[in-house]
N, C-alpha and C positions, 0 to 999 in steps of 0.2 A: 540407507535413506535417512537424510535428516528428519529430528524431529523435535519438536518440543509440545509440551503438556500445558493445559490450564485447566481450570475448574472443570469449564464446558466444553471447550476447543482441540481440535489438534492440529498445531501447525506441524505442514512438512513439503516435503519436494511434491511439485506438480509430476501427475504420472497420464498418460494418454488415457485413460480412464476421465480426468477430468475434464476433457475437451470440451464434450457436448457444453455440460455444467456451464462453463465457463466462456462459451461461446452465447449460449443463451441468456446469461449474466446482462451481456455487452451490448444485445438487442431493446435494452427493455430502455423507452421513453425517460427515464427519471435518469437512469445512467447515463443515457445519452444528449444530455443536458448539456453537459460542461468540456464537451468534447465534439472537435471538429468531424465531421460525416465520414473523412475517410479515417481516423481513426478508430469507427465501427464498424469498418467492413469487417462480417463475420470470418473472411476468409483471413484478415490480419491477426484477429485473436486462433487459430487456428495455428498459423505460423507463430504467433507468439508463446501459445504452449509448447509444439517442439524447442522453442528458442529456453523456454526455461529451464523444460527440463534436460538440457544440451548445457546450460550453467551451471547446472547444480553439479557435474560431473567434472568443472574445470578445479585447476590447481594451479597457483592457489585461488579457493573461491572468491569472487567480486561482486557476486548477487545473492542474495537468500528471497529468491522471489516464490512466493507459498503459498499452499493451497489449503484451505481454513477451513475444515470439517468440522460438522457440529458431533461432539461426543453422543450425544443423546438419540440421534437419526443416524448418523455414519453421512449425513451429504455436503456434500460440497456448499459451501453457502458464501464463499468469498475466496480473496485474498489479500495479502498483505507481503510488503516486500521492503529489503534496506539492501543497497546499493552504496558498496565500500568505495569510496574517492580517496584524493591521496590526501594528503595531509593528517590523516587518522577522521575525517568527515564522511560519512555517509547522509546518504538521502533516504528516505522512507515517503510507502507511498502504500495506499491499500483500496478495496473495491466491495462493494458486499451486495448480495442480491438483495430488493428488494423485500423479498420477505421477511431477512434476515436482520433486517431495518429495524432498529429501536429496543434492541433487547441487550444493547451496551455490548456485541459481538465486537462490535470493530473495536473499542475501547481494548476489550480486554485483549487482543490479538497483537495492536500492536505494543500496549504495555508490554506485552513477554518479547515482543521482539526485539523494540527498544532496550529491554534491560538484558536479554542478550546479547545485544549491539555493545552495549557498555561496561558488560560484568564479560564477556567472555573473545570480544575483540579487540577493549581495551580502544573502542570508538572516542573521540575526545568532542566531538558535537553532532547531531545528526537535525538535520534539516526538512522541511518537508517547502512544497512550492505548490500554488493554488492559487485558483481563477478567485477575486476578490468576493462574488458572489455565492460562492460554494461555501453557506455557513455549516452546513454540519461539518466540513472537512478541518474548520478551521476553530471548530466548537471541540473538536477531537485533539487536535494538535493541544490547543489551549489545558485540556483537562491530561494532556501526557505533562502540561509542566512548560511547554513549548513557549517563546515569546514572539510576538510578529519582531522582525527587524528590517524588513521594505516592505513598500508596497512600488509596485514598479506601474506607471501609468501607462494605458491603452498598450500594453506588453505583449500581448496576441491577438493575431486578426482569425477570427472564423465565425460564422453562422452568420454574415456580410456585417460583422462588425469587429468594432477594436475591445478588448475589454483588459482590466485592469489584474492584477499579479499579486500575490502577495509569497514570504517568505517568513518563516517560522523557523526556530530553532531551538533548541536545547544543548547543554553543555553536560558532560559526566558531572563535574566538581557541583552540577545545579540538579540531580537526577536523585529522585527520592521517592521511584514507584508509586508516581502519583498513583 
């Protein structure tokens, strides 16, 4: 099973153990903000954890999508994930519960993934992509180091409206563990 360490954190492969966690995650109001209706049907996140951890087994791997356990409780309290594209680019992208809110989890989770992504895949930029009004997401990207480089206008229609896009990036040659 992959895994990597941080202070507080363990990232690693999603295991059907997480299901619930992660299904209930998906349910909560504040989550379901910045996402279209049918992208929380519970039974998607459902299908989506077999989907990951059905990833984590390919070769060679193209996903490290992870399951964020707090050291200190053993629970699930998010995830975080980078998606290898070609050109040496990956995307990153991550989700944390509600409770798990504000205590710089998500921060620290995907710094290690991030610097994973660049110290040990030899990633040469990694990206993230975000509804223009999701500032914590873009409050996060900005403190990995990340720079907007679009904003892409009324880019997605859902919850009966258009809303706008943004794009974040970083480069290895610019990556200094923020």
């Amino acid at each position: 099973m992959f895994k990597i360490e941080t202070k507080r954190l363990i990232l690693r492969d999603m295991t059907p153990n997480d299901e619930s966690a992660f299904v209930s995650m998906s349910q909560d109001s504040k989550y379901q903000r910045f996402y279209d209706e049918s992208d929380c049907d519970p039974n998607k996140y459902r299908e989506l954890t077999s989907l990951f951890i059905a990833q984590a087994s390919e070769n060679p791997r193209k996903s490290y999508q992870l399951a964020v356990e707090c050291k200190q409780s053993g629970e699930f309290i998010g995830t975080v994930c980078l998606r290898l594209e070609g050109n040496q680019q990956a995307s990153m992208g991550c989700a944390f519960s509600r409770e798990s809110q504000g205590s710089k989890f998500s921060h620290e989770a995907a710094l290690a993934l991030a610097d994973f992504g660049f110290s040990r895949l030899a990633v040469h930029r990694i990206y993230a992509e975000t509804i223009s009004r999701n500032l914590p997401a873009i409050k996060l990207c900005k403190s990995l180091g990340m720079r907007q480089e679009a904003h892409f206008r009324e880019h997605r229609f859902f919850k009966e409206q258009w809303w706008d896009t943004v794009v974040l990036a970083v480069l290895r040659t610019e990556w200094n563990k923020a």
